[in-house]
C-alpha positions in Angstrom: -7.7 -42.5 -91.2 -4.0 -43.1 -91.7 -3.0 -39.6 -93.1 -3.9 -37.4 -90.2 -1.6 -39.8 -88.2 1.3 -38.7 -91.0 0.6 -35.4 -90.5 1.4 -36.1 -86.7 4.7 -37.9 -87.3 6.0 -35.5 -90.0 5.7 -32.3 -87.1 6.6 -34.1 -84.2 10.0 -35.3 -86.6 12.4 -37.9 -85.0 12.4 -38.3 -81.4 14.9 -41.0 -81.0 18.2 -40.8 -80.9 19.6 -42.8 -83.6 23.2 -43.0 -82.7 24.1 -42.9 -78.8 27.6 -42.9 -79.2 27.4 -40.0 -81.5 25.6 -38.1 -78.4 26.9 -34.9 -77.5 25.2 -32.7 -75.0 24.4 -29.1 -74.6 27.4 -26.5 -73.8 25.3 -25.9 -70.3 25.1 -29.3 -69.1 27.7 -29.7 -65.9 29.4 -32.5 -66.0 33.0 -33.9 -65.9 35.2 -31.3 -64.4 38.5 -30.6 -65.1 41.2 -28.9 -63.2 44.6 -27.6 -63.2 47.1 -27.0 -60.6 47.0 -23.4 -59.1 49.8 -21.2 -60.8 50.0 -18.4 -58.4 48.8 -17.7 -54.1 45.9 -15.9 -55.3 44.5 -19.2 -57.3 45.6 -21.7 -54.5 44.2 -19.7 -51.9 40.9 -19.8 -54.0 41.2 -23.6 -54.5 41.7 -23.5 -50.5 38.3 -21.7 -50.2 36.4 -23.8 -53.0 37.4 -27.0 -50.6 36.4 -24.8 -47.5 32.8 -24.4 -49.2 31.8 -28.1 -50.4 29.0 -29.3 -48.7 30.2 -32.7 -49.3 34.3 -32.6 -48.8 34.4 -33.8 -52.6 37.6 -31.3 -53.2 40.8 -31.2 -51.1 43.3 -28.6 -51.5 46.5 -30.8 -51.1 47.0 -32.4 -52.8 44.0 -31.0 -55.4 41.8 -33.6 -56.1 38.3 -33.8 -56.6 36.0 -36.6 -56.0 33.6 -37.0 -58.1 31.5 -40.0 -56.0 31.0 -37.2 -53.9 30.8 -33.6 -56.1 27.2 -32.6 -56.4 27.9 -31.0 -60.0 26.3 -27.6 -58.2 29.6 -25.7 -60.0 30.2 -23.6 -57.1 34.1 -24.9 -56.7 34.2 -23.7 -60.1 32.6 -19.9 -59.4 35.0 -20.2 -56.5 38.2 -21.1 -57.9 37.6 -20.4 -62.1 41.5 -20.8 -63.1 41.5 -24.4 -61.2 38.5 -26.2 -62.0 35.9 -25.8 -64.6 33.3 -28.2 -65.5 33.0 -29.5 -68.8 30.1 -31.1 -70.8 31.2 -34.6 -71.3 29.0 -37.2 -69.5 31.2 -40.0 -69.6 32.1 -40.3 -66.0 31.3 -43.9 -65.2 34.5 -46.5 -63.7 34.6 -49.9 -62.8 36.5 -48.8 -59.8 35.8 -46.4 -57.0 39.3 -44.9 -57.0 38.9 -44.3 -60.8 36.1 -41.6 -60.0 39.2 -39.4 -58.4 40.5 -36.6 -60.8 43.5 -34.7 -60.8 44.9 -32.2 -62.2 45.5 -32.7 -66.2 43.2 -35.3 -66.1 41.3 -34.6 -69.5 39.2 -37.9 -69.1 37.4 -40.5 -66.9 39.0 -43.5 -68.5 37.2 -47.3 -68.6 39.9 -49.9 -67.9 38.5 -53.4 -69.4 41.2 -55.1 -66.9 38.8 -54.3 -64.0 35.7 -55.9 -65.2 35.0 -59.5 -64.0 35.5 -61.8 -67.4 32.4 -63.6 -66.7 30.3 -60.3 -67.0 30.7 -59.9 -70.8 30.8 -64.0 -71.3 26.9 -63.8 -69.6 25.4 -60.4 -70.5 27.8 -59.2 -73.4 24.3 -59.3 -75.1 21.4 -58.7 -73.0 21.0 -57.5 -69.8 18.3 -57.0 -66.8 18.7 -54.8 -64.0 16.7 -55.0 -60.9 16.6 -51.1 -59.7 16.8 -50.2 -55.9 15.9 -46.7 -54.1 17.7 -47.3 -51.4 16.6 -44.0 -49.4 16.4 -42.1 -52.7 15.4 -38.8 -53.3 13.7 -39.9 -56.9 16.0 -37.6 -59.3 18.8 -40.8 -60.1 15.3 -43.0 -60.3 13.7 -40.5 -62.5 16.6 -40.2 -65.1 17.3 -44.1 -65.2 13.4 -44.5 -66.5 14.5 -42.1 -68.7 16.9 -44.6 -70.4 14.0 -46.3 -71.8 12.1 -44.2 -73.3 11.6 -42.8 -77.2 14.6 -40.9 -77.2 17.4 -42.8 -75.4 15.5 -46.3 -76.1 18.3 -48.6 -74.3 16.3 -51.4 -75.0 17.3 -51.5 -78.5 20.4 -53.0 -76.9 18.8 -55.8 -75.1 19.6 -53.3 -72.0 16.5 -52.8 -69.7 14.7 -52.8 -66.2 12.7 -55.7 -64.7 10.3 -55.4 -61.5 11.5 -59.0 -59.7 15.2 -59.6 -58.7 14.3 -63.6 -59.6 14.1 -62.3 -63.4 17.0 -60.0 -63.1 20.9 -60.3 -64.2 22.1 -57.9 -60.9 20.6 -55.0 -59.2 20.9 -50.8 -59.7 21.3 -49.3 -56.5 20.1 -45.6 -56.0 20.3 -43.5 -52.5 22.2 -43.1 -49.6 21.2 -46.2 -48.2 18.9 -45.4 -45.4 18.6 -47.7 -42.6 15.3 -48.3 -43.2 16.4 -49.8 -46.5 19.5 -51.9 -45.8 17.8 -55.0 -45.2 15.7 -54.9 -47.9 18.4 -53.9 -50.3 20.1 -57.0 -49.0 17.4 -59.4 -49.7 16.5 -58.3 -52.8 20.6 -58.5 -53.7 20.2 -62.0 -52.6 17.6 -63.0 -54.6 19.0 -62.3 -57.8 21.0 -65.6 -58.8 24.6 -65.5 -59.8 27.1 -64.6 -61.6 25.5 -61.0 -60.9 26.2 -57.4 -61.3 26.1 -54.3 -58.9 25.5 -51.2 -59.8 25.8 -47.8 -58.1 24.0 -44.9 -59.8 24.3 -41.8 -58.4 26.9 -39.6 -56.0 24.2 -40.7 -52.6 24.9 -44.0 -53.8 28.8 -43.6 -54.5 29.7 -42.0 -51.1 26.4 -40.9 -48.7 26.5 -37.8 -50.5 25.1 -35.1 -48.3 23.4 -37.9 -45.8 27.2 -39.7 -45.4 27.5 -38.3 -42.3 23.9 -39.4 -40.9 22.8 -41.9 -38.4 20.0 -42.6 -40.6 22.4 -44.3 -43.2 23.6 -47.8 -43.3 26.7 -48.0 -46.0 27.5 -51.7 -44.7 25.8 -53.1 -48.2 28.9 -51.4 -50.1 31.4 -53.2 -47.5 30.5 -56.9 -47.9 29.8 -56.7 -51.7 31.9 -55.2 -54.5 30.1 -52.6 -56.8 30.7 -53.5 -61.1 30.4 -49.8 -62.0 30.3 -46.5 -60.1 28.3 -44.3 -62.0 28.4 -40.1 -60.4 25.8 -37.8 -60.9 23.9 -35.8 -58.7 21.1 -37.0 -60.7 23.3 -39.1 -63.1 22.5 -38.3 -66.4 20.8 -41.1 -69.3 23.8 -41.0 -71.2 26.1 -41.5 -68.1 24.3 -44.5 -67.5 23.7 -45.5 -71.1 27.5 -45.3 -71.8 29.0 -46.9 -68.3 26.6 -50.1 -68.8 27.7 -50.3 -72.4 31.5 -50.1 -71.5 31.2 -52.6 -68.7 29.6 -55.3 -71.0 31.8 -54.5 -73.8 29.7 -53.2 -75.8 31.7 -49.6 -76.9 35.1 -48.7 -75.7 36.4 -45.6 -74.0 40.5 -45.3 -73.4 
C-alpha cells in the first residue's frame, strides 16, 4: 500500500538540501580562520607559542600567516593564541592557486579569482563534469566526505557534477592523501589515462602539502611537481560543501569575490 509509504516520507520530512548556495553550517563547525595582528608582547608571544605547537608548521610568527594547505583545523593555535586567530564557520576555502590558500591578517575571505582558471575548463565542463577519485595513501576521512557529495542531502549530481570508477570515462582526477610511495605510480597512470583537456583536483590538507606525513620517506610529492593542480581544496577531512562550492566556482557555475 501507498499510504504507509506517506506516512514514512511525511516523518522522515526533507532530506535534501534544496539550495546549496543558501548553506550555512553549524556555529561549531571549524573552518576558515581568521586572524589579526598581535596588539601587545603578551598576544605576539602567544602567537610565537601557537607556531611553536603546530604539528604541521601551518602558522609562522613573522610574518603571521597561516597556511591553510597545511592547518589540520584541530583549533589549538586558536586556544593558544585567542586574540590572534579564531576559526570561523565558513567553509568556503577552496583556490585555484596554492598561494591563494595563505591568510593573513584582515583577511575576512578565501577569495576565487576566475583569472586563474584555464578558459577551456568552463568551455568543456561548464555543464557536466566526471571526476575520477584517487586515495593516494589516504586515511579514508577526505574519501568518506567526497561520497558524501552525492548522497540525499548534498545530491551534487543534480548539477551534472559526479564520480566515475574508470579514468577512460572521466573529465580529470580527485586526488586524496599524502601520496605514498606505494601510490605514485599508480596515481600517475591512472592521471594518464584520462584524456585531455583534463582537470586536477587536490582534496584535502595531506593532499595540499604532505600534511603530517610531508616530512616522510614513505611519501612521493613528485606528482604535484610535473603537473599543475585546477583547485586546492583544504580540509583535514574537507568538508561536502568545501568541495561542492570549489568545483562549482572553478566551472563557473556560482561566484565568490
Amino acid at each position: 500500500m501507498i499510504f504507509p509509504k506517506i506516512r514514512v516520507l511525511r516523518s522522515h520530512g526533507k532530506q535534501y538540501i534544496p539550495d546549496l548556495d543558501a548553506v550555512e553550517l553549524t556555529a561549531a563547525f571549524r573552518g576558515r580562520p581568521e586572524l589579526d595582528e598581535p596588539a601587545t608582547d603578551g598576544e605576539r608571544r602567544d602567537v610565537e607559542q601557537a607556531a611553536a605547537i603546530c604539528p604541521t608548521g601551518a602558522i609562522t610568527a613573522e610574518p603571521f600567516t597561516l597556511d591553510l594547505g597545511r592547518c589540520l583545523f584541530c583549533g589549538e593555535c586558536a586556544r593558544r593564541a585567542p586574540h590572534s586567530i579564531r576559526f570561523t564557520n565558513d567553509y568556503r576555502i577552496g583556490s585555484p592557486t596554492r598561494e591563494g590558500l595563505i591568510l593573513h591578517p584582515g583577511d575576512r575571505r578565501v577569495p576565487f579569482d576566475p583569472a586563474q582558471v584555464r578558459p577551456e575548463i568552463r568551455q568543456f565542463f561548464g555543464r557536466a563534469l566526471q571526476l575520477r577519485e584517487v586515495s593516494a595513501g589516504g586515511d579514508a576521512s577526505v574519501e568518506m566526505e567526497l561520497n558524501a557529495t552525492g548522497n540525499v542531502n548534498f545530491d551534487l549530481g543534480r548539477y551534472g557534477i559526479g564520480f566515475t570508477a574508470s579514468p577512460r570515462h572521466a573529465d580529470g582526477v580527485v586526488l586524496s592523501g599524502p601520496v605514498s610511495q606505494n601510490m605514485a605510480e599508480a596515481l600517475e597512470i591512472c592521471y594518464d589515462a584520462v584524456a585531455e583537456p583534463k582537470i586536477l583536483v587536490v582534496c584535502g590538507s595531506e593532499a595540499c602539502s604532505g600534511g603530517l606525513f610531508a616530512g616522510s620517506r614513505a611519501i612521493d610529492r613528485t606528482f604535484l611537481e610535473r603537473h599543475r593542480p585546477d583547485l586546492w581544496l583544504p580540509g583535514a577531512p574537507t568538508h561536502p560543501m568545501t568541495y561542492i562550492d570549489g568545483i562549482r566556482c572553478l566551472l563557473g557555475r556560482k561566484k565568490r569575490i
